[in-house]
MDTraj code that builds the backbone (N, CA, C; nanometers):
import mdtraj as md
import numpy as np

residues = "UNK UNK UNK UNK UNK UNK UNK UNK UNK UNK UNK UNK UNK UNK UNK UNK UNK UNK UNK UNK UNK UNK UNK UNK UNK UNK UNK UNK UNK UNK UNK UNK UNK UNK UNK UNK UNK UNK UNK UNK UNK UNK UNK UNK UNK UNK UNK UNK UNK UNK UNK UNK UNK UNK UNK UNK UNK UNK UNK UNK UNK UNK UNK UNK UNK UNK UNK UNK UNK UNK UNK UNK UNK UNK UNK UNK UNK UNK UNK UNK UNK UNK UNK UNK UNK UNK UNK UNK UNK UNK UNK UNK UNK UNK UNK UNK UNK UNK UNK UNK UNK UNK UNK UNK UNK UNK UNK UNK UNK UNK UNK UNK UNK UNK UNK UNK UNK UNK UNK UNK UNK UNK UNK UNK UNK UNK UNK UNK UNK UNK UNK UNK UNK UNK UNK UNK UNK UNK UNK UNK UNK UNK UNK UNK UNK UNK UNK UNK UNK UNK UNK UNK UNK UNK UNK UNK UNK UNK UNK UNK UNK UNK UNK UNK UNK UNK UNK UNK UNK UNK UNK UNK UNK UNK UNK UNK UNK UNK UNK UNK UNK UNK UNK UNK UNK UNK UNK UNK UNK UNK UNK UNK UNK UNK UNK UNK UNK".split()
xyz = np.array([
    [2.5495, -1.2971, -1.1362],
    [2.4087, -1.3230, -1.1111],
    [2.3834, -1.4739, -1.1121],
    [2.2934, -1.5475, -1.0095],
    [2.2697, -1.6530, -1.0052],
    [2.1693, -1.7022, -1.1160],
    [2.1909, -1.8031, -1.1794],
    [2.1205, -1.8668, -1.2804],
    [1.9863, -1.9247, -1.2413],
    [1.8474, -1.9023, -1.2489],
    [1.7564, -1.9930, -1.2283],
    [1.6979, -2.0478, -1.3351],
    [1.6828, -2.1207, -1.2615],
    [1.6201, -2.2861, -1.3715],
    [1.4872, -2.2471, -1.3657],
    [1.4214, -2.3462, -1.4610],
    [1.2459, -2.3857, -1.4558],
    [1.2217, -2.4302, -1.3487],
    [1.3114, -2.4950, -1.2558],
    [1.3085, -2.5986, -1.1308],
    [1.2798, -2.4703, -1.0392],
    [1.3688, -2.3784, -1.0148],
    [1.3420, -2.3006, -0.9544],
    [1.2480, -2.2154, -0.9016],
    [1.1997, -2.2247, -1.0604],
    [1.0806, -2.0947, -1.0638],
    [0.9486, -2.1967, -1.0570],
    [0.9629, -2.3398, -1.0694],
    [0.8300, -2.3972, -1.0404],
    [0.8803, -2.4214, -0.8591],
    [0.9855, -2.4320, -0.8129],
    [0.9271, -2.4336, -0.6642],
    [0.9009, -2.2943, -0.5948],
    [0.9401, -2.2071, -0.6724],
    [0.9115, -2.0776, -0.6047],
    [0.7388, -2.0533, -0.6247],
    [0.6534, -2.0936, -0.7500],
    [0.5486, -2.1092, -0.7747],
    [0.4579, -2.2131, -0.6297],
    [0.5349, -2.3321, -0.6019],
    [0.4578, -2.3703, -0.4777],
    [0.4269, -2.2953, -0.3621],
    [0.5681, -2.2163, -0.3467],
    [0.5726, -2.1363, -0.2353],
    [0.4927, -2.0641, -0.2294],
    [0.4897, -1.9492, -0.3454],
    [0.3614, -1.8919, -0.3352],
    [0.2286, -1.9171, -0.2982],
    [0.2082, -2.0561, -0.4230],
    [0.1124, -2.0888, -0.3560],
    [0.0304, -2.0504, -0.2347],
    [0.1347, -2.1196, -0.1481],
    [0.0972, -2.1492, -0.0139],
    [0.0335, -2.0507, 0.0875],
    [0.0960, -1.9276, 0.0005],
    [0.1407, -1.8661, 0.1434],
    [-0.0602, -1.7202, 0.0926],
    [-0.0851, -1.6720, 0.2389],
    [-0.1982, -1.5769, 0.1580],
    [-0.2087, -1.4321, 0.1739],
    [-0.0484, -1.3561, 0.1998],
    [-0.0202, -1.2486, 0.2050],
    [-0.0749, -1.1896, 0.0731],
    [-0.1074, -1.0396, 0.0536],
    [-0.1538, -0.9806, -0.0926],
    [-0.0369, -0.9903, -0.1683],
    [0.0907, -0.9712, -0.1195],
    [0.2214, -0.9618, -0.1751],
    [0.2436, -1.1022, -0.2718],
    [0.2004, -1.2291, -0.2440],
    [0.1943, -1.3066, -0.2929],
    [0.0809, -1.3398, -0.4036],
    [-0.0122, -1.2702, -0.3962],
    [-0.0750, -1.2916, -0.4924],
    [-0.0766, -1.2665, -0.6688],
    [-0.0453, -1.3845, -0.7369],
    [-0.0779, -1.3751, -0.8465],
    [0.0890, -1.4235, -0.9188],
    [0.1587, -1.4318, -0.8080],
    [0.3446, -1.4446, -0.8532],
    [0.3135, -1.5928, -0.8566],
    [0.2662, -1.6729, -0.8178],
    [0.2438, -1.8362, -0.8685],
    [0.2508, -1.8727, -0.9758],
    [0.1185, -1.7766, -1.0931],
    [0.0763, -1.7652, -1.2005],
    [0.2325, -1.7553, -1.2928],
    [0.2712, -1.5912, -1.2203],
    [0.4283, -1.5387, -1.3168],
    [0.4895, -1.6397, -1.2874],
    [0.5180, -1.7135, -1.2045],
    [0.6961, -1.8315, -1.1772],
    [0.6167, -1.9276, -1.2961],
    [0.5055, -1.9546, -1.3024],
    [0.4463, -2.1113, -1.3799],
    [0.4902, -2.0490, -1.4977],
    [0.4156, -1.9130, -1.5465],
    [0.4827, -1.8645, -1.7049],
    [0.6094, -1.8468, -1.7341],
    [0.6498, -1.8495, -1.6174],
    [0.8212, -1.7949, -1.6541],
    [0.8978, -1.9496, -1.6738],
    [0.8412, -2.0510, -1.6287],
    [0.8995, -2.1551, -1.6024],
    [0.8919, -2.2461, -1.7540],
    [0.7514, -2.2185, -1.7884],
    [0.7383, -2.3028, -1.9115],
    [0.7814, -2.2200, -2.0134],
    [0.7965, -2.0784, -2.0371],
    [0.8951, -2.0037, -2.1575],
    [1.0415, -2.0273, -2.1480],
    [1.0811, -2.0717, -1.9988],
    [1.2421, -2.1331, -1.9949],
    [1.2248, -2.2498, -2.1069],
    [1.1521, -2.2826, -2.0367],
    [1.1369, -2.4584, -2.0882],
    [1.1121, -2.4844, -2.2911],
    [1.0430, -2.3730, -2.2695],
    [1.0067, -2.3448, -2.4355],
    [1.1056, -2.2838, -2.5360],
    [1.2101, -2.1893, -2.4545],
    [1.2661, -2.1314, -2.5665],
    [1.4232, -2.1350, -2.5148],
    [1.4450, -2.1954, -2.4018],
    [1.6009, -2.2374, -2.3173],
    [1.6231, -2.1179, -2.2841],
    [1.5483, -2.0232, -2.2561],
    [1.6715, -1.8625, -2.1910],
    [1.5620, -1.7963, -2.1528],
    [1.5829, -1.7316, -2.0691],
    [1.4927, -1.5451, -2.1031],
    [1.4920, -1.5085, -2.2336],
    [1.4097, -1.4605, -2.1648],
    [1.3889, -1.2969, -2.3092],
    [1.4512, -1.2072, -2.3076],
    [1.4951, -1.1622, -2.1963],
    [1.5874, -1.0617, -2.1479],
    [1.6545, -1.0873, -2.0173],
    [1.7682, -0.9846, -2.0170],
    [1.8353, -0.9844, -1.8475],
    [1.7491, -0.9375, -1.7780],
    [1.6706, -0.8272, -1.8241],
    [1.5972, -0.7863, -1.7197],
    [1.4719, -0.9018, -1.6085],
    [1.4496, -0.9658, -1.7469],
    [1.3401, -1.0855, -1.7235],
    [1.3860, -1.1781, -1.5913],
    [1.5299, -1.2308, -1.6625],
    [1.6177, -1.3453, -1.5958],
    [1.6273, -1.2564, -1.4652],
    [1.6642, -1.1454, -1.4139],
    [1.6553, -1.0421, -1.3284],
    [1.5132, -1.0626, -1.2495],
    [1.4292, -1.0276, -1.2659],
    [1.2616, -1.0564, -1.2500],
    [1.2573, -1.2205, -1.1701],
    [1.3180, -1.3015, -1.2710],
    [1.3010, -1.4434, -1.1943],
    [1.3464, -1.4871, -1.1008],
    [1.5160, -1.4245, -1.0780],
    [1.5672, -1.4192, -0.9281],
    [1.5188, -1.3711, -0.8293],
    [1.4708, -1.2863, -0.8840],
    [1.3725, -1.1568, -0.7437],
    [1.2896, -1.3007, -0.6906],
    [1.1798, -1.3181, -0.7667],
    [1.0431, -1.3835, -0.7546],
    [1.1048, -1.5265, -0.6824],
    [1.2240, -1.5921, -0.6942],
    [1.2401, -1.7020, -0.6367],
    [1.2997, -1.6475, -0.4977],
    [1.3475, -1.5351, -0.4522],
    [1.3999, -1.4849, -0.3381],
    [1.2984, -1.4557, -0.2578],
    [1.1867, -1.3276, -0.3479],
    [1.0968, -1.3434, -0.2672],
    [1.0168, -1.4723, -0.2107],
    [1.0537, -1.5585, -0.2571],
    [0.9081, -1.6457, -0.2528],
    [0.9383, -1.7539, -0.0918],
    [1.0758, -1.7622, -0.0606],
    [1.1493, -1.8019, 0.0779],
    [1.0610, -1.7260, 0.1923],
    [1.1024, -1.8306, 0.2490],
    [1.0040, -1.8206, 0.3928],
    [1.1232, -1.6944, 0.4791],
    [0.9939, -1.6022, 0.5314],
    [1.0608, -1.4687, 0.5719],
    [1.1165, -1.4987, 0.7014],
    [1.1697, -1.4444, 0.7817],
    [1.2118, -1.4487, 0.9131],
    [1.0642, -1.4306, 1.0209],
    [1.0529, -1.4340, 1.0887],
    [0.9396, -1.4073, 1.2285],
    [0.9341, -1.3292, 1.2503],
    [0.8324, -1.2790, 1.1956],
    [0.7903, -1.0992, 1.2468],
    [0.8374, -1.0517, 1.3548],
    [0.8552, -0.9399, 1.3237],
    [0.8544, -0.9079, 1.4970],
    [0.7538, -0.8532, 1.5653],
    [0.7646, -0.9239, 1.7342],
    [0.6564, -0.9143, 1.7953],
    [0.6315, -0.8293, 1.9216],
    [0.7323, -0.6865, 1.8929],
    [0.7175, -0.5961, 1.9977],
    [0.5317, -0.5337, 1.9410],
    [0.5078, -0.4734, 2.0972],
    [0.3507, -0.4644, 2.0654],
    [0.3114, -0.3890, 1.9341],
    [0.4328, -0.2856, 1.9351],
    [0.3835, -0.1336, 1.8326],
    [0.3927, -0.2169, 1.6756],
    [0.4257, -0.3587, 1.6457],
    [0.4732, -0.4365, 1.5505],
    [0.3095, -0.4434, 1.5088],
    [0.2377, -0.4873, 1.5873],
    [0.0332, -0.5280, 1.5868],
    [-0.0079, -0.4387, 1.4974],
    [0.0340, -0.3137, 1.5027],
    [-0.0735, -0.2370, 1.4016],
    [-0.1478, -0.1282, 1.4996],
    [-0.2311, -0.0628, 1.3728],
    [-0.3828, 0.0393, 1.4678],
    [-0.4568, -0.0858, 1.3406],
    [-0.5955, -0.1454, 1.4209],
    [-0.7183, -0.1398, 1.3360],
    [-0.7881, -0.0527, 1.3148],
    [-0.7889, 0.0131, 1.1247],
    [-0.8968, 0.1120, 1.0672],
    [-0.9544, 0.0234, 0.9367],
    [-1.0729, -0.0378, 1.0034],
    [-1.1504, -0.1413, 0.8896],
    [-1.2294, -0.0421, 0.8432],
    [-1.2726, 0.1096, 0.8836],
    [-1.3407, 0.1717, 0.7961],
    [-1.2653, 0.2740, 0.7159],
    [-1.1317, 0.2768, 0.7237],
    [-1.0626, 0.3844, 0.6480],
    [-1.0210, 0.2391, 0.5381],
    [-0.9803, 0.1588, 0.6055],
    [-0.9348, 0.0734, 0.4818],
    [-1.0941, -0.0104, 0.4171],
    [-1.2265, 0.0484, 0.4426],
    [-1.2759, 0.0084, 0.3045],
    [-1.3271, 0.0853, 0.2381],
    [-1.2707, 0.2599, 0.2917],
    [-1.2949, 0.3574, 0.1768],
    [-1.1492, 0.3340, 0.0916],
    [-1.0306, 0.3186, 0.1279],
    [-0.9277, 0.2661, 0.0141],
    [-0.9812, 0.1888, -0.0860],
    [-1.0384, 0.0654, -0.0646],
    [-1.0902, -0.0261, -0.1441],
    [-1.1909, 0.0606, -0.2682],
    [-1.2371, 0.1766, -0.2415],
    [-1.3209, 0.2743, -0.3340],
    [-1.2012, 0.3462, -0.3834],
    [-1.1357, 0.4232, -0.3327],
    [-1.0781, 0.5220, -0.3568],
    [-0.8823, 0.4517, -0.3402],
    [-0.8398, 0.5121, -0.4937],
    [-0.7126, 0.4951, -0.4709],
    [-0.6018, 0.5817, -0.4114],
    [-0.6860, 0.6660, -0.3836],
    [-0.5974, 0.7865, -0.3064],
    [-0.6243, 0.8186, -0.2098],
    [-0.5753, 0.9098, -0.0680],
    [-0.6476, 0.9553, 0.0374],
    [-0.5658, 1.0535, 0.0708],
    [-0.5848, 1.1848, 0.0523],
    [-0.4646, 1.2634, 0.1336],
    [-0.5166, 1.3306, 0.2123],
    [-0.4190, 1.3433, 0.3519],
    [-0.4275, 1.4317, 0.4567],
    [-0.3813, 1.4421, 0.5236],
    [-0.3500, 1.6218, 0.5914],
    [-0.2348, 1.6826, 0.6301],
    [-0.1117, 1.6361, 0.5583],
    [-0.0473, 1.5895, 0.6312],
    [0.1102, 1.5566, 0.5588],
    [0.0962, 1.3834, 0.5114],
    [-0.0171, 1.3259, 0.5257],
    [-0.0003, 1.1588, 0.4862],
    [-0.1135, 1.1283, 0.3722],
    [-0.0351, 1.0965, 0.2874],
    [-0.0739, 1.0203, 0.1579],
    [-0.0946, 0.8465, 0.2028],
    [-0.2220, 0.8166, 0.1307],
    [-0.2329, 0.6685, 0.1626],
    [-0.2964, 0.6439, -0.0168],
    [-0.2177, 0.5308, -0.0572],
    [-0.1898, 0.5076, -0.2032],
    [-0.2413, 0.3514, -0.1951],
    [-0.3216, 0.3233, -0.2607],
    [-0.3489, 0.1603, -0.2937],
    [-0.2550, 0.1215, -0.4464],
    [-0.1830, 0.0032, -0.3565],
    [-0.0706, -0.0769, -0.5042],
    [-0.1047, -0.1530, -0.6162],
    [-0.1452, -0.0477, -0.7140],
    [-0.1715, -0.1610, -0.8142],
    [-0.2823, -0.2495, -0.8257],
    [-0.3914, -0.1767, -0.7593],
    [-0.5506, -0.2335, -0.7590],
    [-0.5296, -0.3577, -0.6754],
    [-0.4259, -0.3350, -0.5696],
    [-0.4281, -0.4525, -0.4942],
    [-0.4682, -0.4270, -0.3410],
    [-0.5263, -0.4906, -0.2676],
    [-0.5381, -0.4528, -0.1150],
    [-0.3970, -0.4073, -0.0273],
    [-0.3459, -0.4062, -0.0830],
    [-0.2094, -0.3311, 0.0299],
    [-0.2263, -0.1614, -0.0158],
    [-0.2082, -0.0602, 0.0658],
    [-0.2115, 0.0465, 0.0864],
    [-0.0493, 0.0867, 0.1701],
    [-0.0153, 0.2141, 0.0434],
    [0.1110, 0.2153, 0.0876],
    [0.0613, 0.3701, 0.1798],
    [0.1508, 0.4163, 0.3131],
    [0.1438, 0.5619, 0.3380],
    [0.2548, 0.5963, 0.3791],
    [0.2577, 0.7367, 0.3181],
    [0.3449, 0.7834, 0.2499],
    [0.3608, 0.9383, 0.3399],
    [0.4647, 1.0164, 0.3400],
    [0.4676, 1.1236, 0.4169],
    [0.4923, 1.2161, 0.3364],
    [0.4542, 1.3288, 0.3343],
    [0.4816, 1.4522, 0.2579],
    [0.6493, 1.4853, 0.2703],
    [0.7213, 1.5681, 0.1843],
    [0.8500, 1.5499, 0.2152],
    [0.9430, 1.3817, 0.2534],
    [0.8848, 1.3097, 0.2701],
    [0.9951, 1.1779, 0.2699],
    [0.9857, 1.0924, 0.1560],
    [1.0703, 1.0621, 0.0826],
    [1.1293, 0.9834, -0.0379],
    [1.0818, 0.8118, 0.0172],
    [1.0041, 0.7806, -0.0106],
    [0.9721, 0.5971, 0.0633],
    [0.8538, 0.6166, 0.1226],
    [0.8300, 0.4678, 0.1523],
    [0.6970, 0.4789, 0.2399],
    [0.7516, 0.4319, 0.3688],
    [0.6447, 0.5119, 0.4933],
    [0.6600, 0.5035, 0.5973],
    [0.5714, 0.3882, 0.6850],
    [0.4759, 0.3298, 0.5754],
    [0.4341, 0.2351, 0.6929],
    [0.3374, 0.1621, 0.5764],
    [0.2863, 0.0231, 0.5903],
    [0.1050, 0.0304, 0.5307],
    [0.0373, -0.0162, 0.5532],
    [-0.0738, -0.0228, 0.4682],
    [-0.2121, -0.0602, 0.5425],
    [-0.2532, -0.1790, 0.4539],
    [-0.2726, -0.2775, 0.5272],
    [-0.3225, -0.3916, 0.4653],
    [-0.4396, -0.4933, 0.5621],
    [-0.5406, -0.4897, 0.4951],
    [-0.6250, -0.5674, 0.5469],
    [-0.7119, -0.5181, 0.6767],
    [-0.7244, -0.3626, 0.6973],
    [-0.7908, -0.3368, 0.7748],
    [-0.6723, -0.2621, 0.8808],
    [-0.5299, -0.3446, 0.8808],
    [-0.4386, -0.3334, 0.9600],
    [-0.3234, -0.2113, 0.9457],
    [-0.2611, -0.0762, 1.0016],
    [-0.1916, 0.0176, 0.9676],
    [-0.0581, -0.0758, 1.0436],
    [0.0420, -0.0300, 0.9535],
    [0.1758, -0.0690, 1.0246],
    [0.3021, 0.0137, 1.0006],
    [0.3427, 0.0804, 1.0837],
    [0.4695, 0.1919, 1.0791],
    [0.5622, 0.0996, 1.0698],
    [0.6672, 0.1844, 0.9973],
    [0.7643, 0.0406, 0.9499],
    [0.8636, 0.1758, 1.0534],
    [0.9763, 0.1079, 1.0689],
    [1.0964, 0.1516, 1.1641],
    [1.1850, 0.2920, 1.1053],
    [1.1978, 0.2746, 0.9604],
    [1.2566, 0.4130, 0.9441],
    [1.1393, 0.5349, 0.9068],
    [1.0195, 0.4545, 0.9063],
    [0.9116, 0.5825, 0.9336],
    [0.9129, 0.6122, 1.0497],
    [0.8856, 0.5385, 1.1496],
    [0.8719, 0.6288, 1.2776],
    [0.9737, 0.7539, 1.2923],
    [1.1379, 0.7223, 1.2296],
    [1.1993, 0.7878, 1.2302],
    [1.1900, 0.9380, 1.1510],
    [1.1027, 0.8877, 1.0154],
    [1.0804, 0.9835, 0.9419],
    [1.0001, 1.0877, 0.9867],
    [0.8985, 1.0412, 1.0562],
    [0.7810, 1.1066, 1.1226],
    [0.8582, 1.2002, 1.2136],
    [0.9509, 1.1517, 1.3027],
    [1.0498, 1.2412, 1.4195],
    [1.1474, 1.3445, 1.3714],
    [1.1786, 1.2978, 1.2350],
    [1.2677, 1.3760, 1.1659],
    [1.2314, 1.4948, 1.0976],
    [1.0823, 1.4568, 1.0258],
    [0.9647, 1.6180, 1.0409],
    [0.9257, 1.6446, 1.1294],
    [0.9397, 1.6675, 1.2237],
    [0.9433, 1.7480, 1.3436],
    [0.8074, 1.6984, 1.3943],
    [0.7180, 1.6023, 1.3893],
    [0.6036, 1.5707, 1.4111],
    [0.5607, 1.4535, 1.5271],
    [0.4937, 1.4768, 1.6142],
    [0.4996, 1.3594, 1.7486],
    [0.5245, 1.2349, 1.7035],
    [0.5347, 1.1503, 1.8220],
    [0.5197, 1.0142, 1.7631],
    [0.4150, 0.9745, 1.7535],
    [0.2661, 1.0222, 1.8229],
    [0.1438, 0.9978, 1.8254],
    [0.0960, 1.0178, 1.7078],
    [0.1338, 1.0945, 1.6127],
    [0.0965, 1.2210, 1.5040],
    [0.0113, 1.0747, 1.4376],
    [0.0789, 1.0129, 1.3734],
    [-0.0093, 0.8917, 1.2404],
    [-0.0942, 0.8266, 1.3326],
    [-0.0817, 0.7530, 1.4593],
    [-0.1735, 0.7008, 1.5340],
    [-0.2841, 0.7651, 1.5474],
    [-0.2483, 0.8740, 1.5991],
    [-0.3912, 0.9643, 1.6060],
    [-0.4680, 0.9888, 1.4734],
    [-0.3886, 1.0544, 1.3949],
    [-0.4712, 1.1016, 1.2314],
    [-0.5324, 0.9813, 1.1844],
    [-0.4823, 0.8351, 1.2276],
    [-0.5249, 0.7018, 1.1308],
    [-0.6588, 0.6625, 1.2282],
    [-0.6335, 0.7039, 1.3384],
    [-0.7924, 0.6452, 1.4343],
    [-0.8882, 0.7627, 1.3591],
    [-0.8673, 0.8635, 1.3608],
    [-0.9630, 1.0137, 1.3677],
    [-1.0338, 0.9706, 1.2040],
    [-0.9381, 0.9646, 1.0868],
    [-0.9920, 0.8808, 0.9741],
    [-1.0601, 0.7739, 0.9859],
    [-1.0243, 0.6812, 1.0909],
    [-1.1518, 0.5614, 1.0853],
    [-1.2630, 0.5654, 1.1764],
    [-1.2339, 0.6872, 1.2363],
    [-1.3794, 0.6786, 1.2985],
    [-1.5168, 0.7533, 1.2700],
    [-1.4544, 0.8090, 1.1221],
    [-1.5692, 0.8750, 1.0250],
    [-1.4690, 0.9325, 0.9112],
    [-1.4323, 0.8292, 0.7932],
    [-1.4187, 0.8774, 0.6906],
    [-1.4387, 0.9902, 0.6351],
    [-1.5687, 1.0151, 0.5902],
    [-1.6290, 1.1308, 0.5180],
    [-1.6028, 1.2481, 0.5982],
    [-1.6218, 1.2713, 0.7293],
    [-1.5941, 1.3872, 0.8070],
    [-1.4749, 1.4200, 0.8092],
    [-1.3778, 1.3103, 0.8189],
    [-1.2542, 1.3568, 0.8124],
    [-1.1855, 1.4147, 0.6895],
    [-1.2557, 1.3834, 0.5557],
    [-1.2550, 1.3873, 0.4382],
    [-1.2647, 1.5967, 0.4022],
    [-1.3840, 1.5428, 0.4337],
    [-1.4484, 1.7061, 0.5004],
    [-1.3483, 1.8048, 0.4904],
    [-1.3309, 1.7519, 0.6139],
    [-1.2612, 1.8804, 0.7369],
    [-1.0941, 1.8816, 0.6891],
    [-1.0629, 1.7817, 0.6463],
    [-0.8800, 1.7622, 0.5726],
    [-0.9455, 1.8678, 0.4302],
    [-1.0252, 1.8461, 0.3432],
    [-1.0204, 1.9157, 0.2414],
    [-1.0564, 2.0547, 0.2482],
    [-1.1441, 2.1088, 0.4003],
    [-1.1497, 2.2624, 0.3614],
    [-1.0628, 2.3255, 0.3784],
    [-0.9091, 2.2212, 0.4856],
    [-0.8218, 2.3043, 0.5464],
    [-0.6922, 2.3439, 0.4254],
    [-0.7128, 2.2079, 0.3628],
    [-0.5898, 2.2190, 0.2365],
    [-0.6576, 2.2773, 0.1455],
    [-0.8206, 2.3028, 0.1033],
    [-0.8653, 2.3572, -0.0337],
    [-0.8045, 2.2534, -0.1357],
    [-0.8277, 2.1030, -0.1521],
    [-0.8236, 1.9885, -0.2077],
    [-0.8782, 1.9013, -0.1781],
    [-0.8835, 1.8433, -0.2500],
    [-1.0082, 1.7014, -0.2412],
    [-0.9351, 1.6125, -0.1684],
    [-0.9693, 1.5253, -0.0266],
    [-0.8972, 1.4227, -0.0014],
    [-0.8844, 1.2917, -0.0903],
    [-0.9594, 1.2949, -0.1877],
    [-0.9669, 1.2003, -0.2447],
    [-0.9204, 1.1336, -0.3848],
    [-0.9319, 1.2447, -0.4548],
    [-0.8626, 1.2962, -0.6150],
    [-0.7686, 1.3518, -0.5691],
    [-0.7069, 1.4382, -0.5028],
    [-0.6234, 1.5896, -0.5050],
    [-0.6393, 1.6718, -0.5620],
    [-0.7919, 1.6513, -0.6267],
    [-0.7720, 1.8061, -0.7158],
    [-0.8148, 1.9086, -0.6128],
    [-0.7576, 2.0750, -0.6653],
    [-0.8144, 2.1758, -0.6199],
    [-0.9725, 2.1981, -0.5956],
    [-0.9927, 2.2279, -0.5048],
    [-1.1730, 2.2398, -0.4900],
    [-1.2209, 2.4030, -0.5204],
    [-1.2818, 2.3900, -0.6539],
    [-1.3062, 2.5298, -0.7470],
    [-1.4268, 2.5576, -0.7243],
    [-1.5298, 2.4593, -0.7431],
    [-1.6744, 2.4489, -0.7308],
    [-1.7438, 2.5493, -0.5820],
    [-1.7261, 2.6610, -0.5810],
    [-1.8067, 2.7073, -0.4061],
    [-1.9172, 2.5812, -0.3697],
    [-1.9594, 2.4769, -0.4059],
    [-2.0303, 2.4526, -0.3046],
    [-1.9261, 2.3084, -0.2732],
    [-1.8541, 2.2552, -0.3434],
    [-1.7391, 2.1935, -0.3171],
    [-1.6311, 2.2321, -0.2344],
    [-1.6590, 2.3840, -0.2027],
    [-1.5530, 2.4149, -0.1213],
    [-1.6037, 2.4324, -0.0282],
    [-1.7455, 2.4907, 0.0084],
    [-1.7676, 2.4374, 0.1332],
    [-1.7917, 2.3244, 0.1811],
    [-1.8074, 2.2466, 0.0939],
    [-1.8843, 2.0879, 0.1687],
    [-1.6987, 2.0101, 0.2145],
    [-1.5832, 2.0985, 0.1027],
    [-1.4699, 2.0459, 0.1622],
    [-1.4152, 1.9302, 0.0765],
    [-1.5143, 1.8991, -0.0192],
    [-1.5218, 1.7292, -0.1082],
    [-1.5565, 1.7915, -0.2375],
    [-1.5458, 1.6974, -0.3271],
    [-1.6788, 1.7220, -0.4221],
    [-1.7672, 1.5989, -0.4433],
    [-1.8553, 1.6311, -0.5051],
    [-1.9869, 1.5162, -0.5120],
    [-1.9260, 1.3618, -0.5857],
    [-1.8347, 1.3920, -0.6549],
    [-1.8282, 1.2286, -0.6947],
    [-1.7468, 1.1591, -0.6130],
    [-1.6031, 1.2409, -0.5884],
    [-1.5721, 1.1856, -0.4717],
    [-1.6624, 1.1358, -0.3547],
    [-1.7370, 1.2321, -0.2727],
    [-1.8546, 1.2420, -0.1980],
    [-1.9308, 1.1100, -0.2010],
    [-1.9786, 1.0408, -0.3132],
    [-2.0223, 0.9563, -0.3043],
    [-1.9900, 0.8010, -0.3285],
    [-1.8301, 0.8155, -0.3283],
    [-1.7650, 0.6533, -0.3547],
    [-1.7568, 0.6465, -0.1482],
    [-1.7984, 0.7692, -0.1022],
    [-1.8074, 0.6892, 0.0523],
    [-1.9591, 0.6333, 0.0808],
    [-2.0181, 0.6273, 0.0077],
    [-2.1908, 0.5686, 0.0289],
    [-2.2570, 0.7047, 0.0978],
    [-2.2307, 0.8253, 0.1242],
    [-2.2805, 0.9229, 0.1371],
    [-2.2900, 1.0356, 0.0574],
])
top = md.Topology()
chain = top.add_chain()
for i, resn in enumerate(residues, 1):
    res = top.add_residue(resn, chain, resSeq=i)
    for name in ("N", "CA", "C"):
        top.add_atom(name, md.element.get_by_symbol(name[0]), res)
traj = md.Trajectory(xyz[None], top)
């Protein structure tokens, strides 16, 4: 394992800085603490730690150039991603959409596949490459998430609806919907109302 210094972890701290992905946020703060407890006590605290600090200086390197085939752009859903911002959960049909850690990135996730298949950040959906595959590999179009991620942003709550009377679960909690008038409305009321309706 490579050794990092305080040197390290304070230029990995600039890097961060710099940069204004969500992924970066708040690892400035960790490299500065990690840098002055080197400095304070000559070691980690642990391997795992010293482990932690290599990551954070790897991550913190300038990534390669996106790639810029078109399907790379995204779908824009600025209204599904600012019911995420309410709600940390969203399920429907076979796709789970998970917010990380009270942070704006949104991971989604496929029923049956181990990983995430794509996410949502900033308004923006993005299929990552072995999801598309995953998606093909459940037997499901390639249109399948494109379509379900527009149909969600072009009325949250309805889609909310109509996903929960078909599963008999809340899109929003996952709980079972017990309440008869929760099961017809498809939601229940507290959920119901972190969409402003």
């Amino acid at each position: 394992m490579t050794t990092v210094t305080h040197l390290d972890l304070i230029n990995a701290s600039m890097r961060f800085q710099t940069r204004t992905d969500s992924f970066a946020a708040g690892k400035a703060d960790i490299c500065r603490d990690l840098a002055s407890k080197l400095i304070r006590f000559g070691r980690f605290a642990s391997d795992k730690q010293a482990e932690f600090a290599a990551k954070l200086v790897s991550w913190s390197m300038p990534r390669p150039a996106a790639d810029t085939r078109p399907e790379a752009e995204g779908i824009a859903v600025p209204n599904l991603y600012a019911v995420l911002l309410k709600h940390s959960t969203f399920h429907v049909d076979r796709l789970a959409i998970s917010r990380k850690n009270q942070d704006s990135l949104c991971w989604l996730k496929l029923e049956g596949h181990d990983g995430v298949i794509g996410i949502l950040d900033r308004g923006i959906a993005k299929l990552t490459r072995k999801g598309a595959q995953a998606i093909v590999d459940a037997g499901l179009s390639a249109d399948w998430l494109p379509t379900l991620l527009r149909e969600l942003d072009a009325d949250p709550l309805t889609a909310a609806k109509k996903y929960g009377k078909l599963s008999g679960r809340c899109c929003s909690c996952g709980r079972d919907l017990t309440d008869p008038d929760s099961i017809e409305a498809g939601i229940g009321p507290i959920c119901a109302g972190k969409f402003g309706g």
